[in-house]
C-alpha positions in Angstrom: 11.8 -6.3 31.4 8.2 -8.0 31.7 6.3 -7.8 34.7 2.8 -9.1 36.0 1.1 -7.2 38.7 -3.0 -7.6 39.5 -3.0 -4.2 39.6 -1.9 -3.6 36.4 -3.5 -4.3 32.8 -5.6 -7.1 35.9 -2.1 -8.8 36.0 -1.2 -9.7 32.2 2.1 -9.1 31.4 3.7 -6.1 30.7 6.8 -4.3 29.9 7.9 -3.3 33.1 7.0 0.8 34.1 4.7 0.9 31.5 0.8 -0.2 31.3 1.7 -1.5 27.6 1.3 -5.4 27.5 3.1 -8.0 26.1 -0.3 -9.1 23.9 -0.6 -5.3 22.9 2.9 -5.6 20.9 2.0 -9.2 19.6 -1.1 -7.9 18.0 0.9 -4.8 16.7 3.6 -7.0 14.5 1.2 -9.7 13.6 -0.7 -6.5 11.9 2.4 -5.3 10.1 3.7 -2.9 12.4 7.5 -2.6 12.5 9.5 -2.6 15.6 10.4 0.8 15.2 6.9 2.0 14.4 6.3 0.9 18.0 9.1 1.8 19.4 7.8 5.7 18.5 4.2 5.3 18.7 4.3 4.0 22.2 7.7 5.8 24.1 9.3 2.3 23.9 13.2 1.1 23.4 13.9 -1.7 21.1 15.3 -3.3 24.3 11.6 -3.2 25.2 10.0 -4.6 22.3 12.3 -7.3 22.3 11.6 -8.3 25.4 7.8 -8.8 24.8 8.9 -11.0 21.9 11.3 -12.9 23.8 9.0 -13.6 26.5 6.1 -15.1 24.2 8.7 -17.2 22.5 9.4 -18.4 26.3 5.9 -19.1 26.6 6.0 -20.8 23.7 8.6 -23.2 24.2 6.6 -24.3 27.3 3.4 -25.7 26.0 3.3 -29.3 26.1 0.6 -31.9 24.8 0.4 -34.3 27.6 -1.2 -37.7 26.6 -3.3 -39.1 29.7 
């Protein structure tokens, strides 16, 4: 559901068909919007939404303090 192309949105990730980023629907629910304000505001499916969160909690999970 989340792609990265450099010709789109200069290769940050996005829900996949769509020029919408995965940052764009971070920013959206960490300013109170609902998922289903999105959803209609932006043509998306909840499928879709979810899948932007799911991939930042990916992200997430794989940041790692290294000690050197």
């Amino acid at each position: 559901m989340i792609e990265m192309n450099p010709e789109i949105a200069c290769g940050k990730p996005v829900i996949k068909g769509t020029r919408i980023t995965v940052k764009l629907v971070l920013e959206l629910l960490a300013n109170g919007w609902n998922i289903e304000d999105i959803m209609e505001e932006y043509n998306l499916t909840e499928e879709q939404v979810k899948a932007a969160i799911e991939y930042a909690e990916y992200l997430a999970e794989k940041v790692r303090i290294v000690k050197i």
